[in-house]
C-alpha positions as CSV (number, residue, x, y, z in Angstrom):
1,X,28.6,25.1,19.6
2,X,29.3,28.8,19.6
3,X,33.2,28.2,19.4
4,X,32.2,25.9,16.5
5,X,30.0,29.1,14.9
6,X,33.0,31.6,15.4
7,X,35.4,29.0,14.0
8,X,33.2,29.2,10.4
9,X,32.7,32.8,10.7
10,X,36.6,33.1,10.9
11,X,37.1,30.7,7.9
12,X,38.1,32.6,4.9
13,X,34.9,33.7,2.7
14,X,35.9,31.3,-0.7
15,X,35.2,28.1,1.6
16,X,31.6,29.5,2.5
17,X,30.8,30.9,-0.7
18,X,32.5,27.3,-2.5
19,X,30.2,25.6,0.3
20,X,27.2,28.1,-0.7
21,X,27.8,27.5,-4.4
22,X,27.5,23.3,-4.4
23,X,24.0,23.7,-2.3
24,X,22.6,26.2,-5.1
25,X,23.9,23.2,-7.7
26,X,22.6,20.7,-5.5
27,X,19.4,22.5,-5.1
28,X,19.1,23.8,-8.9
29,X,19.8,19.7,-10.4
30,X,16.9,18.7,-8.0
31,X,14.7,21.2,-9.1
32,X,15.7,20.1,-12.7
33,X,14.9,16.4,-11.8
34,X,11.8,17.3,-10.0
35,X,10.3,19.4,-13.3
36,X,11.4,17.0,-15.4
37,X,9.7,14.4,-14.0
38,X,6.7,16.5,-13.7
39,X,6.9,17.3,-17.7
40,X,7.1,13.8,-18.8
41,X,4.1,12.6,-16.6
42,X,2.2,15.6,-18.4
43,X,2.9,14.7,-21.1
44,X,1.7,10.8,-20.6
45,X,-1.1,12.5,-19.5
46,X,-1.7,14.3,-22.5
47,X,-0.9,11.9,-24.6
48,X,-3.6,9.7,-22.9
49,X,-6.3,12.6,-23.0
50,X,-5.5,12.6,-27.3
51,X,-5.8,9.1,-27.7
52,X,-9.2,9.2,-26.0
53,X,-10.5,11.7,-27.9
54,X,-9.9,10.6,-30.5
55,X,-11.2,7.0,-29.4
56,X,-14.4,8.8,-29.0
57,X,-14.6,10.8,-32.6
58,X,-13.7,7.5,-34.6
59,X,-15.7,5.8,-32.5
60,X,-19.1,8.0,-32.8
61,X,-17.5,7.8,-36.9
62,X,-17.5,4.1,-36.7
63,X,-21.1,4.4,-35.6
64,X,-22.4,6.6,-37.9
65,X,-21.0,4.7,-40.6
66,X,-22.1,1.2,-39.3
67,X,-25.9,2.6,-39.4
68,X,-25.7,4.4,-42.5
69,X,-24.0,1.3,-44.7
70,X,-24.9,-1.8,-45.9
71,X,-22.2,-3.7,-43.8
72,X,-23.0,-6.9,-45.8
73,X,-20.1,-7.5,-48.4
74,X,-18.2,-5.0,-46.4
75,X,-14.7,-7.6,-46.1
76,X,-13.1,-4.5,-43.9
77,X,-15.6,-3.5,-41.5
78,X,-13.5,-4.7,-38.4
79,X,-12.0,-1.6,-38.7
80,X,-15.1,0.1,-37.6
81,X,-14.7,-1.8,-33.8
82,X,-11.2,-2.3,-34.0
83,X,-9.8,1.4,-34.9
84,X,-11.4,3.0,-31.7
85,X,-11.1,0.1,-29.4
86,X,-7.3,0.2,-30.1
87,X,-6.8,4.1,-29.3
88,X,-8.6,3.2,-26.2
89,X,-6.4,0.7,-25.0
90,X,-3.3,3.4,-26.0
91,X,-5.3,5.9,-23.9
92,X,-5.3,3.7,-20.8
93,X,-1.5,2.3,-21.0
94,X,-0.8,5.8,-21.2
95,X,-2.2,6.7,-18.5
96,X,-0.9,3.9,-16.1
97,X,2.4,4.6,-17.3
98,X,1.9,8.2,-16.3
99,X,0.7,6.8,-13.0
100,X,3.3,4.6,-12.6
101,X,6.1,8.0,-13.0
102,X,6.6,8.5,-9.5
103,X,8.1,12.0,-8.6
104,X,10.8,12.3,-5.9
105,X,10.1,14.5,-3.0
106,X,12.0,17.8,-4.0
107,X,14.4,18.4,-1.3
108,X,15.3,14.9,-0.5
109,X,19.0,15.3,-1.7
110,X,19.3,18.4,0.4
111,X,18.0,17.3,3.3
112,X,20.6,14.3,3.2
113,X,23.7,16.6,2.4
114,X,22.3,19.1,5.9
115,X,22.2,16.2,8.2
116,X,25.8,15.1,6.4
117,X,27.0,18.3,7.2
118,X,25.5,18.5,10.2
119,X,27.2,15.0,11.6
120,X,30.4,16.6,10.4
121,X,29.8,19.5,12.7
122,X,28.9,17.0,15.9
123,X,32.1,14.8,14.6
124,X,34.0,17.9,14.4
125,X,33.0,19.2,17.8
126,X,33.7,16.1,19.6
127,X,36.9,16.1,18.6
């Protein structure tokens, strides 16, 4: 193993730093990936947390309306339920689809490429 060490050590310095250069790109893209990921589960999230507000304020709207009115010959008072039940359905597919986002572990892709490079390094000792 130490030959193995001295042999890289005398390698010229472009392979290392060319070898160096595609783990900071490998590591960079996953990190892009990984917040990526994170951003658009947020903003399901968010977009979940909007719809139920306002679910709520139409709702307590409906409500207020509904008791102050003479709903009688009112051909349109559906809209009163319906309005508010609807964002409250959009408010919970939203957030199952930001549930259903599932994040990668982070350093999945580097891991792989070590143990890659690490079988090379067992293949190339072997021989």
């Amino acid at each position: 193993m130490f030959k193995l060490l001295l042999k890289l050590l005398v390698l010229p310095p472009e392979l290392l730093k060319v070898h160096a250069q595609g783990y900071a790109d490998l590591a960079s893209q996953a990190w892009a990936d990984h917040l990526c990921a994170l951003k658009n589960r947020w903003v399901m999230y968010a977009l979940s947390a909007l719809n139920l507000l306002l679910a709520l304020i139409l709702g307590g709207v409906a409500l207020l309306l509904w008791s102050a009115l003479p709903l009688n010959d009112a051909p349109h008072a559906w809209v009163l339920l319906a309005l508010p039940l609807i964002l409250l359905g959009l408010s919970g597919l939203c957030w199952v689809w930001a549930r259903s986002l599932r994040v990668r572990p982070l350093m999945d892709d580097i891991k792989c490429q070590i143990q890659l490079d690490l079988l090379a390094i067992q293949q190339a000792q072997t021989s």
